[in-house]
Structures are given as C-alpha cells and as structure tokens.
N, C-alpha and C positions, 0 to 999 in steps of 0.2 A: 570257662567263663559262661556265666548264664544269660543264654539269648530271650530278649523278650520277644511272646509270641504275637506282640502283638506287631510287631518289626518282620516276623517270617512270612505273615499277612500280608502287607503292604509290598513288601520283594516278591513274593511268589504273584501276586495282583501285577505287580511291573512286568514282572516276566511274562505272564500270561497275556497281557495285553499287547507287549511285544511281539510275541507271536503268532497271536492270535491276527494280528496287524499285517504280517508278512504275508499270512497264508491270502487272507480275500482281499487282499489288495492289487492281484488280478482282477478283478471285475472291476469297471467303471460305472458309474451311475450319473444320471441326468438331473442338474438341477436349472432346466430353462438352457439357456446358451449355455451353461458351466458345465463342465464332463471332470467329477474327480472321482478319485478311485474307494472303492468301497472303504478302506479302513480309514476315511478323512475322522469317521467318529470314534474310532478306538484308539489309533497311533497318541493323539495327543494325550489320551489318557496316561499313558508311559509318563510323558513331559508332568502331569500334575503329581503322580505320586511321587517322580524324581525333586517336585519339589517339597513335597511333603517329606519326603528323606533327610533333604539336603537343611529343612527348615527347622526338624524337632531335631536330627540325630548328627546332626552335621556332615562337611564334604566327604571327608573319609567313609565315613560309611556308606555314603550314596555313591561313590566311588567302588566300592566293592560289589553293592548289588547292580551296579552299570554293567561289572565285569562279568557279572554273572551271568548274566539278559544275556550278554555277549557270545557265552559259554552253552549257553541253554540253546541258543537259538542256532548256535554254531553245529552243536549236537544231534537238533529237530534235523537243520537243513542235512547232515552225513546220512542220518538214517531215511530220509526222503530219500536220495541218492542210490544209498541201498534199495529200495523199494523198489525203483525203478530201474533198475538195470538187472535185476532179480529174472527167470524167464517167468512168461506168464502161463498161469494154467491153458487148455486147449480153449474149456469152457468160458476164458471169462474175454471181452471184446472189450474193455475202458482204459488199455493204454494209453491210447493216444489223450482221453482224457484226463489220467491220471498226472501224462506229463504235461501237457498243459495247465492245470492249476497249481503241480506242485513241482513242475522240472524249471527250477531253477538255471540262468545260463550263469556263469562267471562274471559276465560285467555286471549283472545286475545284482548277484551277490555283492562285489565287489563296491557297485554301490550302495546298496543296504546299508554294509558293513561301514561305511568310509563317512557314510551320512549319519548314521545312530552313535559313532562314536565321539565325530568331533560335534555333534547337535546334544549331545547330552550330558557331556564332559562342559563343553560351553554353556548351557541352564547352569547347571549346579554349581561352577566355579560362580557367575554372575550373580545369582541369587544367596549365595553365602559372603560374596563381598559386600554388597548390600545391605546385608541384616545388619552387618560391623557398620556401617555408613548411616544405617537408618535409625541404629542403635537399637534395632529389633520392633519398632515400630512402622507402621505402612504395610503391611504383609503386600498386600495388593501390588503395591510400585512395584515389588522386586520379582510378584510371580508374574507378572504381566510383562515387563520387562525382559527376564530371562526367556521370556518365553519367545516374546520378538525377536530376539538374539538367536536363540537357541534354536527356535522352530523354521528361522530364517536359512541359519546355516544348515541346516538338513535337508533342508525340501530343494535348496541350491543346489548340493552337492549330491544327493543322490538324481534327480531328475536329468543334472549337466550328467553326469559319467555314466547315466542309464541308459539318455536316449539323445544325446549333442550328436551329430553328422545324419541323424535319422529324420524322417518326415516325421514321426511322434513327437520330434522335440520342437513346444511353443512356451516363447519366455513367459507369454501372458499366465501359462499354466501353471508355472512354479509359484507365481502373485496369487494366482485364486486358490494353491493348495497351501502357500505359506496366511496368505489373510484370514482362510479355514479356519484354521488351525490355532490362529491367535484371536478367531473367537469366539470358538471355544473355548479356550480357557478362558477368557475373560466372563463367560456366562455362569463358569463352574467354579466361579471364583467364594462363592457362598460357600460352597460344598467345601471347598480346599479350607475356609476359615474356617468350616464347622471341624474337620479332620482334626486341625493344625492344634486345633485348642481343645480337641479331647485328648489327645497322645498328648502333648506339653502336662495337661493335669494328669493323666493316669499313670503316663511314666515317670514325670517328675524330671522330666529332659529337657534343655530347650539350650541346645549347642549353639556358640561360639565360636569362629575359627580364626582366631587370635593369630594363632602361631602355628596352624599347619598346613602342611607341605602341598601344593597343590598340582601337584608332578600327577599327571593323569596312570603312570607306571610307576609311580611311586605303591612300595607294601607298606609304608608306617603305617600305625591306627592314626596317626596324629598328624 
C-alpha cells in the first residue's frame, strides 16, 4: 500500500516533538509567579498534529502514529539507558550531568508513559466523535475541545504519578501547565485550519469514523 508522504511528515513532526518534549522538560522556566517546564511550548504541538491526524486521516491512523510516538520514544529512552550505565572514558567529567538531564527514574517514565497515552488516545477519540456530531463543520469546537479533555488528562496524570507524596507536587501547577497548554492551541488554531485544509485538498481525504473500532489496542485499519 502506498503511504502518502505527506502523512510520514506529519508522524515523523509528532514524534519529534514527542521527544524532543521529554528531553528539556527537565528544565523549568520563569514566567512572573508561574514556574513551568521548558517543553510547555513544544509538548502541545504533539496534541495539534494528533489533531491534524485524527481530522484528515481519521482515528485509526492517528491511533497507529500514537503507537508509534510510543515505540519511538520507548526506543530514545533504552538507548539513553545504555548510555548511561555504559563506563565513562577516564577523560571525560559530564556524568553526573548527562544523568541528570537524560537519566530518567521509573516513576517518571511511568508517568510520561501513563499521561501521553491515555492524553492522546482521549484527543483523538474526542475530536473524531465530534467531527460525526458537527457533521465535519466547526473545526475549532472539536480541536479546542479535545484538547481540554485530552491536555487535561495528561498533565493530571503525569504531574499526580510524578511527583503526589513529594514537596514538588502543587495542584495549582497541574492548572497553569494544563491552562498552557490549552492556549496554545487555541492561538495555533489558524495554523491547525490552514494544515487541515491543505492536506483535505492535496490528499483528497477528509475521514469519517462511522463505523470504527476505537479499542485504543485495537490493529483494524478501520
């Protein structure tokens, strides 16, 4: 079957920004009283191209490039892993920084992991029920929408199972990294119409999901 490239674009962008997300989001940055974490600007990007996915090429397929992100990033983090527990040359002194930006502990994998699945798998089911409801009109309601839903449940669930029984963990903080996040997209929301409706014309796609399965472990295409 022939893959459009302009499809391997847009997945390889989710991925990348997936990752790209996990790595500096060790660092926190200052905005006045607010402290969020350096990838407050890139993470949500994932969240618009999952809707750019889920909008021209429907669940299924954004369902598959989820898994991917999943797969990819699951990949980065083994070989980080590697890296680090590798011995160091005599010459070189940047362990302890190497494991600080990139040594990942288990809970917080575990968060990552627990947040991006059920925050992304919830966008795209949302915003494809929508389209059916909106009858493919409103773009805006459904990506703004799914994104409250979706951005909601991630920044919950990872921040609780990251940092709940620690002095790091403040409710206020989950609010100003989930309100971030939703608005952003709402500013990029031009940008998402201008995406949505060149891929609908060049591809000639503009999915429907009638009748499919939306088993987030579901393999149908459909």
């Amino acid at each position: 079957m022939k893959v459009s490239p302009r499809l391997i674009i847009i997945s390889s962008l989710f991925v990348t920004c997936l990752i790209t997300a996990n790595v500096i989001a060790v660092k926190f940055v200052s905005f006045g009283f607010i402290s969020l974490p350096a990838a407050i600007f890139v993470f949500p990007l994932s969240y618009i191209f999952g809707d750019v996915l889920t909008e021209v090429y429907g669940y299924s397929t954004a369902r598959r490039v989820i898994w991917l992100g999943f797969i990819c990033n699951l990949v980065f983090v083994f070989f980080v892993w590697i890296g680090q527990i590798m011995p160091s040359a005599s010459f070189w002194e940047e362990q302890q920084s190497y494991t600080a930006i990139l040594g990942y502990t288990p809970r917080l994998l575990l968060a990552s992991f627990l947040g991006y699945m059920v925050g992304e798998f919830s966008n795209s089911f949302i915003l494809s029920k929508m389209k059916i409801l909106t009858r493919g009109r409103w773009l805006w309601t459904r990506t703004i929408s799914s994104t409250i839903i979706g951005e909601g449940l991630d920044s919950c669930i990872f921040l609780t199972v990251a940092f709940i029984g620690t002095t790091s963990f403040m409710p206020l903080f989950i609010l100003y990294h989930w309100l971030a996040k939703v608005i952003i997209e709402v500013v990029a929301t031009p940008l998402t119409y201008a995406v949505v409706g060149w891929l609908k014309k060049s591809e000639s796609v503009d999915a429907y999901d009638y009748s499919t399965d939306f088993n987030p472990f579901s393999i149908k295409s459909h």
